[in-house]
NUMI-924873 format. One record per residue (C-alpha): y, z, x; residue in one letter. Coordinates in steps of 0.1 Angstrom, whole numbers, plus 5000, padded with zeros to 4 digits. Layout:
BEGIN
YZXA...
END
This chain:
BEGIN
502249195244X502648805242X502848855201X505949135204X507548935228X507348615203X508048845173X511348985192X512248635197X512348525165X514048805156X516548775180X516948395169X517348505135X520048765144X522048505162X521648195133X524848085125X524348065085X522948325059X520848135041X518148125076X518448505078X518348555039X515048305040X513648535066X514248835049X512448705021X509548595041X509248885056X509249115025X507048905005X504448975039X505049325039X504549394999X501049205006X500249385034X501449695018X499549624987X496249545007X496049855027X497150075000X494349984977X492450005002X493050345010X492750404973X489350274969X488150444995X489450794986X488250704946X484550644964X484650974984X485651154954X482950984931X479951084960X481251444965X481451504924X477951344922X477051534952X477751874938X476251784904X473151724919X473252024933X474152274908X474152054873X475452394854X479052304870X479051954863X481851964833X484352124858X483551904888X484351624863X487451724855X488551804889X487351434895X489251304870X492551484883X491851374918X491051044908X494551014889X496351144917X494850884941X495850594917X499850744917X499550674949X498850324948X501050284918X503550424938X502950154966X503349874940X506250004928X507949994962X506149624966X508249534937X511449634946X511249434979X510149134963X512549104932X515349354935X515349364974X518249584988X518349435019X519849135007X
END
């Protein structure tokens, strides 16, 4: 509570500066913290659902190795569709960082 409380503040303190620069400086701060954070937990999500993915294909080849070409390829689309996704984030990671529309 003591960490929203100081968080509000500063907001509150940035609201209220008298000249843009402090606010633009803040928002810049701010969005370079949020495309890291951003980043972090979406390739983290990523490598996590690439993993799952990889165990479940090598799972079911295991199991039945006369189906192993088509678990493959359903691996390989999965696996493409999971990196879009963090392509995706790093797209939007960029955009706050260098062409950042709340400026």
């Amino acid at each position: 509570m003591k960490k929203i409380t100081f968080l509000l503040l500063a907001f509150v303190a940035v609201a209220f500066a008298a000249e843009q620069d402090v606010i633009n400086g803040w928002i810049k701060a701010f969005s370079v913290l949020a495309a890291g954070i951003g980043l972090g937990v979406a390739a983290l999500g990523g490598a996590i659902g690439m993993g799952n993915t990889a165990a479940a294909t090598i799972a079911g080849t295991a199991r039945n190795p006369g189906l192993g070409a088509k678990l493959m390829t359903t691996m390989f689309i999965a696996l493409a569709m999971i990196e879009a996704q963090v392509i995706y984030a790093l797209v939007i990671a960029l955009i706050a960082l260098y062409a950042n529309p709340y400026l």
